[in-house]
C-alpha positions as CSV (number, residue, x, y, z in Angstrom):
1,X,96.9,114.1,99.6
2,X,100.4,114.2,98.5
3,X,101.3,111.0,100.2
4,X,100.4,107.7,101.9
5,X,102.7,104.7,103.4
6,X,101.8,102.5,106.2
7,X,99.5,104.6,108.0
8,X,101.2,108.1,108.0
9,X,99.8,110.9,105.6
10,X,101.9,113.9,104.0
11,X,98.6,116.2,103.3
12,X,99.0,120.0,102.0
13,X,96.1,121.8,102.8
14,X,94.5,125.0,104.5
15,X,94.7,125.2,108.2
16,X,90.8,125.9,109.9
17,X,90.8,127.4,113.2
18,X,87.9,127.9,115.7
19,X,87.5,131.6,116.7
20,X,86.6,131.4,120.3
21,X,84.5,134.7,120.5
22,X,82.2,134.1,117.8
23,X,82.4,130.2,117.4
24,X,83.1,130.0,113.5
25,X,85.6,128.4,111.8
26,X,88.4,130.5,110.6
27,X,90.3,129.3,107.1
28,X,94.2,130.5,107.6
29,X,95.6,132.0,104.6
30,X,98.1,129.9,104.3
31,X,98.8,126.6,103.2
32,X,100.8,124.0,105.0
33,X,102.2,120.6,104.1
34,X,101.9,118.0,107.6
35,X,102.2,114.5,108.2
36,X,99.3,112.9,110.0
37,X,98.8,109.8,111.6
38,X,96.0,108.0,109.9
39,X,95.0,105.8,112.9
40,X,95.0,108.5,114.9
41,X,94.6,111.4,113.7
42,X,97.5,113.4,115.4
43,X,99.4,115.3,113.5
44,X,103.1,114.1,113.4
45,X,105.1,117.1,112.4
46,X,104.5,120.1,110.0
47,X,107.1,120.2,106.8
48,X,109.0,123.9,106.9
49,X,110.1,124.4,103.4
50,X,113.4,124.0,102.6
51,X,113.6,127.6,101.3
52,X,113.4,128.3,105.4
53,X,117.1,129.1,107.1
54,X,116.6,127.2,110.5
55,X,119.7,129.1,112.1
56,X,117.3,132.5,111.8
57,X,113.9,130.4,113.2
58,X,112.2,132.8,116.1
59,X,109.1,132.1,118.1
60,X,106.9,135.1,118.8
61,X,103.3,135.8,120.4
62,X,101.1,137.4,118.7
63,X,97.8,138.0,120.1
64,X,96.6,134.7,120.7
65,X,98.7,132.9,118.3
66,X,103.0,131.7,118.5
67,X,104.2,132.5,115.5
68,X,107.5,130.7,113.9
69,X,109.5,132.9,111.6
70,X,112.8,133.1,109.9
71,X,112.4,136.7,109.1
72,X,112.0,136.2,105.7
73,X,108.0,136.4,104.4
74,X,107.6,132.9,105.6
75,X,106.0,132.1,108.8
76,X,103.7,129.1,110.7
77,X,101.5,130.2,113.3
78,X,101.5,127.2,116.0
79,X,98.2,128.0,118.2
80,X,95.1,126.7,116.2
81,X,93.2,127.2,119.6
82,X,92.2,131.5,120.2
83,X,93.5,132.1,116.8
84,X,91.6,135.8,115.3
């Protein structure tokens, strides 16, 4: 937990993902920093870090997966759902 104010967590963590064929859980390599509603359990937004230049953000399919990218190494992949 990095943070906690009136019901909204900022958590950095690994991401785990159902695979779909086999039925396991899948840990994503990377990390990610979101805020979460704490009543709810919805997450609110993911934090891109600030290293990220939002004028070069692209959304791409791959496979089953969207993933976010500003062309540099950094990049989110959006579908938790079908990920492999």
């Amino acid at each position: 937990m990095n943070d906690y104010r009136e019901g909204v967590l900022r958590m950095t963590g690994h991401v785990y993902a159902v695979d779909t064929t086999t039925y396991q859980f899948i840990r994503r390599p990377e990390q990610r920093t979101r805020v979460v509603s704490v009543v709810s359990g919805e997450v609110i937004v993911n934090v891109i870090p600030a290293s990220v230049d939002l004028s070069k953000i692209t959304y791409r399919q791959e496979g089953s997966a969207v993933r976010v990218s500003d062309g540099s190494d950094w990049h989110l992949d959006i579908s938790e759902v079908g990920w492999r």
